[in-house]
C-alpha positions as CSV (number, residue, x, y, z in Angstrom):
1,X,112.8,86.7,160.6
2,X,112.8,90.0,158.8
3,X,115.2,92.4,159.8
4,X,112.0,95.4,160.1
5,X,110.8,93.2,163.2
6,X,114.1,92.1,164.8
7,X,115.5,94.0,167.2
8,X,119.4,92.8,167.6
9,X,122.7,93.6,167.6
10,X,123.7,92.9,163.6
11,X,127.1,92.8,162.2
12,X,126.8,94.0,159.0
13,X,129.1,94.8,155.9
14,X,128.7,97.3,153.5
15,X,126.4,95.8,150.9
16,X,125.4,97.0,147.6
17,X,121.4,97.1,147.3
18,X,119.6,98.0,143.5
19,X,120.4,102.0,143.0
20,X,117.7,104.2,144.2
21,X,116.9,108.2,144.1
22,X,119.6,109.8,146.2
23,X,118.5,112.5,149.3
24,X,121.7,114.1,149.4
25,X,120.4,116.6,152.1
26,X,118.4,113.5,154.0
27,X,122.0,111.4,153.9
28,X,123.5,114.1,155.6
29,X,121.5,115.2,158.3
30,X,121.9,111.0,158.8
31,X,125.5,111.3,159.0
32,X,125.3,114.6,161.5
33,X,122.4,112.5,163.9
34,X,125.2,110.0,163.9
35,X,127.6,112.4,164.5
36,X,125.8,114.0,167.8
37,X,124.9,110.9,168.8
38,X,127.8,109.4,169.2
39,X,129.5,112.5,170.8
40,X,127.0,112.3,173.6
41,X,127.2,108.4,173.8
42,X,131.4,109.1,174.2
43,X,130.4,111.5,177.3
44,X,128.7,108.8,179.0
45,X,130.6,105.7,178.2
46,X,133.7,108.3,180.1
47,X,131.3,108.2,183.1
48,X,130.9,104.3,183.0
49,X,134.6,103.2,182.4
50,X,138.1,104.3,182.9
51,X,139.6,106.9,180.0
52,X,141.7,104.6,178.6
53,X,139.2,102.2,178.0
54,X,137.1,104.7,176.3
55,X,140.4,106.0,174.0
56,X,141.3,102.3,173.4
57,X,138.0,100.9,172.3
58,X,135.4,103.5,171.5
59,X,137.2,106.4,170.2
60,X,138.6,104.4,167.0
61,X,135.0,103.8,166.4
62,X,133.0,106.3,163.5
63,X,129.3,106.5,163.3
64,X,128.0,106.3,160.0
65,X,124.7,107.0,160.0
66,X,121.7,107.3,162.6
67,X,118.6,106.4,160.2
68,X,114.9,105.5,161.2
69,X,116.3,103.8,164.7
70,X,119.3,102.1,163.1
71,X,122.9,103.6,164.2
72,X,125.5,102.0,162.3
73,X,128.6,102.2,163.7
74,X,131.7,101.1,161.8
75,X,134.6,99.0,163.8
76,X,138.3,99.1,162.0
77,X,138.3,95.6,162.7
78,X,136.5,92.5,163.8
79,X,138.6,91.9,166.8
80,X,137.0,95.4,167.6
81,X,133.3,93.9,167.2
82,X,134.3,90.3,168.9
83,X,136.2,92.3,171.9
84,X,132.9,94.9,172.2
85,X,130.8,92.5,171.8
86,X,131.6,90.4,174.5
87,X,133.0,93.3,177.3
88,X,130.5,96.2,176.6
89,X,127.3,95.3,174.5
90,X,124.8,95.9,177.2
91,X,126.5,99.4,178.5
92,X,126.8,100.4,175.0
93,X,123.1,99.8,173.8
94,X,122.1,101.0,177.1
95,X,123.3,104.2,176.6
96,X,122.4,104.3,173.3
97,X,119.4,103.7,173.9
98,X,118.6,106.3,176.4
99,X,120.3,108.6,174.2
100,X,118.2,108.0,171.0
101,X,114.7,106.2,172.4
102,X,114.2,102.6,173.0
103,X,113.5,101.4,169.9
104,X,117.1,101.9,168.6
105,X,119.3,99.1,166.8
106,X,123.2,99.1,166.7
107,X,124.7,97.7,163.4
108,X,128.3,97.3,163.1
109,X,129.9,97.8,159.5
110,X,133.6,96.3,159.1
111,X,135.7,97.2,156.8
112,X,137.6,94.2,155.4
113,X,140.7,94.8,153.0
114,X,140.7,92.6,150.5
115,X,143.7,91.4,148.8
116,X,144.2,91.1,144.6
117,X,142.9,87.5,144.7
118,X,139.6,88.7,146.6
119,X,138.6,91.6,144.5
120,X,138.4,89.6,141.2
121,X,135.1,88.4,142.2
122,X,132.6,87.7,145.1
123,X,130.7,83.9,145.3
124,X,127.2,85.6,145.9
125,X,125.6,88.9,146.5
126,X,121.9,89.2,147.2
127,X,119.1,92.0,147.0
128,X,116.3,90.6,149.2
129,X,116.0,92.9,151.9
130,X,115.2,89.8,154.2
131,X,118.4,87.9,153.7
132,X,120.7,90.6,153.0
133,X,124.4,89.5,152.4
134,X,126.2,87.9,155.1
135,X,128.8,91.0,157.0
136,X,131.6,88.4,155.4
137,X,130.5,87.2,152.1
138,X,133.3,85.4,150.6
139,X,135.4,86.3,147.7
140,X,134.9,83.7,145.1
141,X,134.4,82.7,141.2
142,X,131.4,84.6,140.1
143,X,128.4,81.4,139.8
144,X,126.8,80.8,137.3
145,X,123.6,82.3,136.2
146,X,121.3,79.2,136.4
147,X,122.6,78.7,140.1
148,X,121.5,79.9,143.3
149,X,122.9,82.6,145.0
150,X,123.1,82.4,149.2
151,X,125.2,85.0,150.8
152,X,128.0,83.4,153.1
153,X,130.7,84.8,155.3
154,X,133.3,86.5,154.1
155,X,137.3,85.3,154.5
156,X,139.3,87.2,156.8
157,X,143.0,87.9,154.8
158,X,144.7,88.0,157.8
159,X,144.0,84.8,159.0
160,X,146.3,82.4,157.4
161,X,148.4,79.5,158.1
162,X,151.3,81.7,158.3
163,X,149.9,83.9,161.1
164,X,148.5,80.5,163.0
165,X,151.2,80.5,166.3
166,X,152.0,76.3,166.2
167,X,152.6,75.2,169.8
168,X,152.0,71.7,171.5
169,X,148.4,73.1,172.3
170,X,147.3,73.0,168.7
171,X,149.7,70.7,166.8
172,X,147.4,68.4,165.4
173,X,144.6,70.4,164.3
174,X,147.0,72.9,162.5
175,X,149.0,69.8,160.6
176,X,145.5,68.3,159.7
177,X,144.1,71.9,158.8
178,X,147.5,72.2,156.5
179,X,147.0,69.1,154.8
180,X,143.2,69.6,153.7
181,X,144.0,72.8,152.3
182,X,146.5,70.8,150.4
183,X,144.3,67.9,148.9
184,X,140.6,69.3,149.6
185,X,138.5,65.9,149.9
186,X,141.2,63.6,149.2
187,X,142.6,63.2,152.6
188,X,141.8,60.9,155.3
189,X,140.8,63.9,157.1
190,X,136.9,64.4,155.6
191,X,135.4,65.4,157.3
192,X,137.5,67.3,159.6
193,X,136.1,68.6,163.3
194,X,138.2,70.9,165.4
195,X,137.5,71.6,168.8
196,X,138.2,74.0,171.6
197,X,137.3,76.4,173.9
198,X,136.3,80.0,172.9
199,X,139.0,82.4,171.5
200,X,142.0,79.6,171.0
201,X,141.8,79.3,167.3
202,X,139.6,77.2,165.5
203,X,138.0,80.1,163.5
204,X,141.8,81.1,162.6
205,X,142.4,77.8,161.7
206,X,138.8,77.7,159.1
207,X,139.8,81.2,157.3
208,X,143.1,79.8,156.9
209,X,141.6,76.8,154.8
210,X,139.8,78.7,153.1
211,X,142.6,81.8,152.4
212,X,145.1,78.6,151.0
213,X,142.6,76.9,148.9
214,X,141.6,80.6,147.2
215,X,145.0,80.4,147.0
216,X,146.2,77.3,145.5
217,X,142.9,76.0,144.0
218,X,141.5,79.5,142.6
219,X,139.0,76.9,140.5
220,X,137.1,75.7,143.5
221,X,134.1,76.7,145.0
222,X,134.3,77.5,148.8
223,X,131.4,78.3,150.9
224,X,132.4,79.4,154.6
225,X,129.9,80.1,157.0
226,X,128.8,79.8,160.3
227,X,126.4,77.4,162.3
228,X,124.3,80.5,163.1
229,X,124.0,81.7,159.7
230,X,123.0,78.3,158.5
231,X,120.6,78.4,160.0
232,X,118.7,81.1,159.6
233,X,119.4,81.1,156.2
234,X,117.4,78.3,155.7
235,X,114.7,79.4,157.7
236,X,114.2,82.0,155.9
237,X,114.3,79.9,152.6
238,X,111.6,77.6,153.7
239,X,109.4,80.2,154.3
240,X,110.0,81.5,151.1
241,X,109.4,77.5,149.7
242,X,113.0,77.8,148.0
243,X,114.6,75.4,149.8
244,X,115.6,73.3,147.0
245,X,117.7,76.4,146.0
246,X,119.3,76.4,149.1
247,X,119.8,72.7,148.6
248,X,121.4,73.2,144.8
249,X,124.6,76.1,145.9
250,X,125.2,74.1,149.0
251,X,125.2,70.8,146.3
252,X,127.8,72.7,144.1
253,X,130.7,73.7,146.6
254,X,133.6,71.7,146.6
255,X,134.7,72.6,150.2
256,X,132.1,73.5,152.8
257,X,133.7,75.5,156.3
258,X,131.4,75.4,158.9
259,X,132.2,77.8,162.0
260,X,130.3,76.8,165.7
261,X,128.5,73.6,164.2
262,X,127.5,73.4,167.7
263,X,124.7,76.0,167.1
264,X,122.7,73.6,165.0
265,X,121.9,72.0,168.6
266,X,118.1,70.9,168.5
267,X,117.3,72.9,165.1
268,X,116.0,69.1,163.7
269,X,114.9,70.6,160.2
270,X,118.0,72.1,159.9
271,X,120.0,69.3,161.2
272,X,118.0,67.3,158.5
273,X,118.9,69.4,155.9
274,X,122.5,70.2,156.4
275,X,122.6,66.1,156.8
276,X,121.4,65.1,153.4
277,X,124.1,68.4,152.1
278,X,126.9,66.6,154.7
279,X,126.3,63.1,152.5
280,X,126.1,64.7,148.9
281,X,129.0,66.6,149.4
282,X,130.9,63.3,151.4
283,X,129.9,60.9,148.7
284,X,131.2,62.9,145.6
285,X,134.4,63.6,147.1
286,X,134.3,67.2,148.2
287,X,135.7,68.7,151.8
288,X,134.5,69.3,154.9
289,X,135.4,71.1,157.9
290,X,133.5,72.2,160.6
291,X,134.3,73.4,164.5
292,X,132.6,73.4,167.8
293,X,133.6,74.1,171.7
294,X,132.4,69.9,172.1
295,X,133.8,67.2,170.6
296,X,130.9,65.1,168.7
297,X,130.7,62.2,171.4
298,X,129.9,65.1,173.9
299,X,127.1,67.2,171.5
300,X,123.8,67.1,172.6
301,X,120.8,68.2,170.9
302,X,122.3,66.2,167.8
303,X,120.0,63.5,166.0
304,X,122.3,59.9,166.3
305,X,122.8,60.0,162.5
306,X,124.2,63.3,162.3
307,X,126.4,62.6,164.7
308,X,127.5,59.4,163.6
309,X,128.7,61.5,160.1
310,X,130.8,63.6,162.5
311,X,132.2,61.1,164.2
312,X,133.7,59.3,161.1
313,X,136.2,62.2,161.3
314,X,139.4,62.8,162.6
315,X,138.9,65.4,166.1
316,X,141.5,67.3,166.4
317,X,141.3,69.4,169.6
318,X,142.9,72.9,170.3
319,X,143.8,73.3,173.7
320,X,144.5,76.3,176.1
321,X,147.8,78.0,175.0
322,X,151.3,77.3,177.1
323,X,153.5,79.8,178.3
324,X,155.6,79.5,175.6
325,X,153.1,79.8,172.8
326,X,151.5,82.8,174.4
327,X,154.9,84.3,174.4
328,X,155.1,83.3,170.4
329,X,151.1,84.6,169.7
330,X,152.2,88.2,171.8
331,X,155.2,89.0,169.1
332,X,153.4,87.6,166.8
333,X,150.2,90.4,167.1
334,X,152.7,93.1,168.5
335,X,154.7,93.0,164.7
336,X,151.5,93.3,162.8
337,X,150.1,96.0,164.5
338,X,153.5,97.8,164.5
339,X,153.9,97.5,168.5
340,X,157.6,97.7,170.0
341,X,158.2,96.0,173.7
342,X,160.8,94.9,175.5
343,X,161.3,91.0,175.6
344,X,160.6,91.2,179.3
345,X,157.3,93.1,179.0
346,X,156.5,90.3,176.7
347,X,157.0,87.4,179.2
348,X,155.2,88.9,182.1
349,X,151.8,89.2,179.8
350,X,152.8,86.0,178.9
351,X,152.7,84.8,182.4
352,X,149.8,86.7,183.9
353,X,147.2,86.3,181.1
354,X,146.5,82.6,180.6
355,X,143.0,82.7,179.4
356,X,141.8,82.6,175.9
357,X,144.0,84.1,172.9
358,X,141.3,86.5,172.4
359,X,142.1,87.8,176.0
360,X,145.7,87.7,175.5
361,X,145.7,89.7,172.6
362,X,143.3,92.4,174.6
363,X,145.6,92.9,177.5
364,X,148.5,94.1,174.4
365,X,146.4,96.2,172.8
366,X,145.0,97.9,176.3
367,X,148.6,97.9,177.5
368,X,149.9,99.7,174.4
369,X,146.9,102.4,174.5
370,X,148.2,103.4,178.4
371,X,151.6,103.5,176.9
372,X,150.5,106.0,174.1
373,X,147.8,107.8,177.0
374,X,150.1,108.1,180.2
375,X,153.2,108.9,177.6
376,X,155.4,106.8,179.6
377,X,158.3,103.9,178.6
378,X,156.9,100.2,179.0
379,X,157.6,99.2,182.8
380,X,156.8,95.7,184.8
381,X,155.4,98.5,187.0
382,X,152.7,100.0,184.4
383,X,152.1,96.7,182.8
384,X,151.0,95.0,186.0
385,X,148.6,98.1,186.7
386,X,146.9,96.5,183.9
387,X,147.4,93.1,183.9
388,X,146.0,93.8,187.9
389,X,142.9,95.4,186.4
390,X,142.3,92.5,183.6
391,X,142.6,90.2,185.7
392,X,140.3,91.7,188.4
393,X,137.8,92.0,185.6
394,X,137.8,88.4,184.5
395,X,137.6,87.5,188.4
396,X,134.2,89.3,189.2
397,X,132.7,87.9,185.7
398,X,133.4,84.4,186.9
399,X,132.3,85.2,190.9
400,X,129.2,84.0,189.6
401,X,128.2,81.1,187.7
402,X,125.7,80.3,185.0
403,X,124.6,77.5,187.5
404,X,124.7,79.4,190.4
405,X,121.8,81.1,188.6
406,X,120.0,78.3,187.2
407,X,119.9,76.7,190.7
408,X,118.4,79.6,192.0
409,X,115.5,79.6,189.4
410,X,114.9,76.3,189.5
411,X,114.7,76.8,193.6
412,X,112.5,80.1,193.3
413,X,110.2,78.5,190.5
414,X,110.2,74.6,192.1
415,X,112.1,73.4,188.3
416,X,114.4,71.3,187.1
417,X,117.3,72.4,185.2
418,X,116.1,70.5,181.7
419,X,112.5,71.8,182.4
420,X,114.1,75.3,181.7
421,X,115.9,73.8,178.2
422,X,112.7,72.4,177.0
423,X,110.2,73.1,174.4
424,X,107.4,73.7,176.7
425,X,105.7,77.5,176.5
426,X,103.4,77.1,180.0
427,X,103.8,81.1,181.4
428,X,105.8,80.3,184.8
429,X,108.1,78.2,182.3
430,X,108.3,81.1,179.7
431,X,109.2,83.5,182.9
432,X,112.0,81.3,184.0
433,X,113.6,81.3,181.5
434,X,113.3,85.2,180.6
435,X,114.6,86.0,184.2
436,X,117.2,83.3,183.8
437,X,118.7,84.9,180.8
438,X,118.7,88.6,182.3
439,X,120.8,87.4,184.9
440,X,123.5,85.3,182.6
441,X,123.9,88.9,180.5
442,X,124.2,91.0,183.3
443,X,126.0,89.5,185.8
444,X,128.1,87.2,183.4
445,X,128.4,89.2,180.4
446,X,127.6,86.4,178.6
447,X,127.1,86.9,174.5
448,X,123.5,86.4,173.0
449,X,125.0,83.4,170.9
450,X,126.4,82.2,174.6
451,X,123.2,82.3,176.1
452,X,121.3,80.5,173.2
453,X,123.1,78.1,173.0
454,X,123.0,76.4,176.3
455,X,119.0,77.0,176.1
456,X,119.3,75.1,172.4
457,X,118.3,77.9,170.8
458,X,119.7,80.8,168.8
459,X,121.0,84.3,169.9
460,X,118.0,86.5,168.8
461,X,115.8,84.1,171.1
462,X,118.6,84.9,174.0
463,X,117.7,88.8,172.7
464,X,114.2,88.8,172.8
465,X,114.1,86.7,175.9
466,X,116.2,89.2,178.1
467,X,114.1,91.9,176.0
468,X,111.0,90.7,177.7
469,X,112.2,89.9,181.4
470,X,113.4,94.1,180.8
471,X,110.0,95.0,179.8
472,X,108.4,93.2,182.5
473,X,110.3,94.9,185.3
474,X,110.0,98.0,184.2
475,X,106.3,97.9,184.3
476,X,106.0,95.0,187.1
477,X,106.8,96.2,190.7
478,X,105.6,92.6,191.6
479,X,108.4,91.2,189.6
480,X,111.0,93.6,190.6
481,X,110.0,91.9,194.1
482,X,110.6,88.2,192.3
483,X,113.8,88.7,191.2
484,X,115.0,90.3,194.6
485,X,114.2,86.9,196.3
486,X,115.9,85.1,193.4
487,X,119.0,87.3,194.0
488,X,119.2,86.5,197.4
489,X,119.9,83.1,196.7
490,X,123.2,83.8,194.5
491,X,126.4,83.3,196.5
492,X,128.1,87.0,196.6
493,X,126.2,90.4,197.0
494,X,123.7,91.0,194.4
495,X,121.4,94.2,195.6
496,X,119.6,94.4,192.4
497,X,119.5,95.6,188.8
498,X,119.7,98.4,186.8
């Protein structure tokens, strides 16, 4: 879809378009909108959430530029964009958005250093302003000029093998991961699926493929993306009736890294391509890894000969951390970002926080920012404060359940839970569903991608889904009166919505 008519959340990298006329003076009242903008947006977020939360995640944020309803805002990391992404999305676009009008889009821009081996070359840049380069494009031999050029994901540098925590949780998958990046197509191990919850390393565990075989094997081509990106990559390129292009670079890779395969659930023309690019790739010897939070026997939405490819592989699943990995993963992220604790402050986050890794590595980060805030030594004291209020978070996110709202529509509507996964479009159906989705993002903070793909669909449906059901009750006094009823049926207190 082209970007002028999509109205989503973007993560985008800075990308270098044909050179045009400069507006000095138009840049820089850009930069200053952006500027006042985000000042004001700072004032409210300080109304919304607790100061440190602000100082910790906001404030190392800098806007870039506020230009014809686009804010850019750019994050020092992607664990910033991941972290926001997930925990404050809908606050921050809601504020944003009554700040600046209603037609505003957030972009993030990351800033990714890249390392000597990375900055000889890139594997594809593009100029089409409807398939703009990927926010990771990945460092690569430059093509040649008779092939295609598709924008794919960038490597992060930091993830390597060497800053991969091994514990009993992800044994396996590491030693298989270790070995392909060894001998790339010439292991048992092609292709190879990893699988796991959200947040416990599987994307890790792709860059750090990809970052040994750049690496070790600087003459192969390498193509990382993810499921999502697929995807709407080759939408786009059928539309544009250059499909065979997209055929002909996926055709030349020698090692294809698939993140979230998962997302290809019920896409059939994209299942059929990446199929026919799945047995090219297999029968000339070339590698393949791809990950997903179910292991193939379990995916649905998957034709029986796709699946049957994946299930030639080994499945090597991660599993949640143990305590003593958790310990390992905490001194692990505290000496690369510089952060000194005692050994005991280590083992009670260690203890407390037994969620994802993701999560894990939050609850440092937060801790240190009250340390540097409240200018006081590390205590068990402080540190359970905020473990307390972590924990108390996660707790009212999971009060509710995605199927403790799905019953109630189903009840309220007199459906079926598949009816509301189906391809049908009849209006009560098309309601549902857009009431069903407000309710997963704001009362389980679920992420766009989350939401889509349970509906077998992708995030910007998930967007312009919950888009709509907003619209609606805003203008709709009826509805308003709908979706108190449905409310009443959710187990807990649920008064009504913002």
């Amino acid at each position: 879809m082209p970007l002028a008519k999509e109205q989503r959340t973007k993560r985008v990298e800075q990308t270098h378009y044909p050179q045009q006329p400069v507006n000095r003076q138009r840049i820089q009242e850009e930069i200053h909108r952006a500027h006042r903008l985000w000042k004001a947006c700072l004032e409210q977020l300080k109304q919304h959430l607790s100061q440190i939360e602000v100082e910790t995640w906001f404030a190392p944020l800098t806007p870039v530029r506020l230009s014809h309803d686009v804010f850019i805002l750019r994050m020092p990391s992607f664990f910033y964009v991941e972290w926001i992404e997930e925990h404050y999305a809908h606050l921050l676009i809601q504020i944003l958005r009554n700040l600046a009008g209603a037609n505003l889009r957030l972009e993030y821009e990351v800033q990714v250093l890249k390392s000597t081996t990375q900055q000889q070359g890139t594997l594809v840049t593009t100029t089409s302003p409807v398939l703009p380069p990927n926010p990771y494009a990945l460092p690569q031999q430059q093509p040649q000029a008779s092939q295609p050029q598709i924008a794919t994901p960038e490597l992060n540098p930091r993830l390597t093998f060497e800053t991969f925590v091994e514990g009993d949780c992800n044994r396996l998958a590491r030693a298989a991961a270790i070995q392909v990046s060894q001998s790339p197509g010439k292991t048992s191990f092609n292709p190879l699926v990893i699988y796991g919850g959200t947040g416990l390393g599987k994307t890790h565990l792709l860059h750090a493929i990809g970052n040994a075989l750049l690496r070790t094997h600087p003459h192969l081509r390498i193509a990382f993306t993810t499921g999502e990106l697929f995807t709407s990559q080759f939408v786009q390129m059928a539309r544009q009736n250059t499909v065979d292009d997209f055929l002909r670079f996926y055709y030349n890779v020698d090692c294809l890294l698939i993140d979230d395969i998962h997302l290809l659930a019920g896409k059939e023309k994209t299942q059929e391509v990446f199929f026919h690019i799945f047995n090219y790739l297999h029968q000339h010897g070339k590698q393949i890894v791809v990950t997903t939070d179910t292991p193939p026997a379990q995916m649905k939405g998957f034709t029986e000969r796709l699946l049957s490819r994946l299930r030639w592989s080994l499945v090597a699943e991660i599993h949640p951390p143990d305590f003593s990995t958790r310990l390992a993963i905490l001194k692990m992220r505290a000496q690369q970002e510089g952060i000194t604790l005692p050994d005991e402050i280590f083992r009670i986050l260690a203890r407390e926080i037994t969620g994802s890794i993701r999560e894990l590595e939050g609850a440092l980060i937060s801790f240190s920012a009250h340390l540097l805030y409240e200018k006081a030594p590390p205590s068990p004291r402080l540190l359970l404060k905020v473990v307390k209020r972590i924990v108390a978070t996660r707790a009212s996110r999971h009060a509710l359940s995605r199927e403790d709202i799905l019953r109630a529509i189903c009840q309220h509507f007199g459906l079926k839970p598949q009816d509301l996964n189906s391809k049908q479009r009849d209006k009560h159906l098309v309601l549902a569903r857009d009431l069903a989705v407000f309710l997963m993002r704001k009362h389980l903070c679920l992420s766009w991608k989350e939401i889509g793909v349970w509906f077998q669909r992708d995030h910007s449906w998930a967007l312009r889904s919950y888009q709509r059901a907003e619209q609606r009750l805003k203008q709709e006094p009826s509805l308003q009166s709908t979706l108190q009823k449905i409310l009443q049926k959710l187990p807990g207190t649920f008064s009504g919505h913002d």
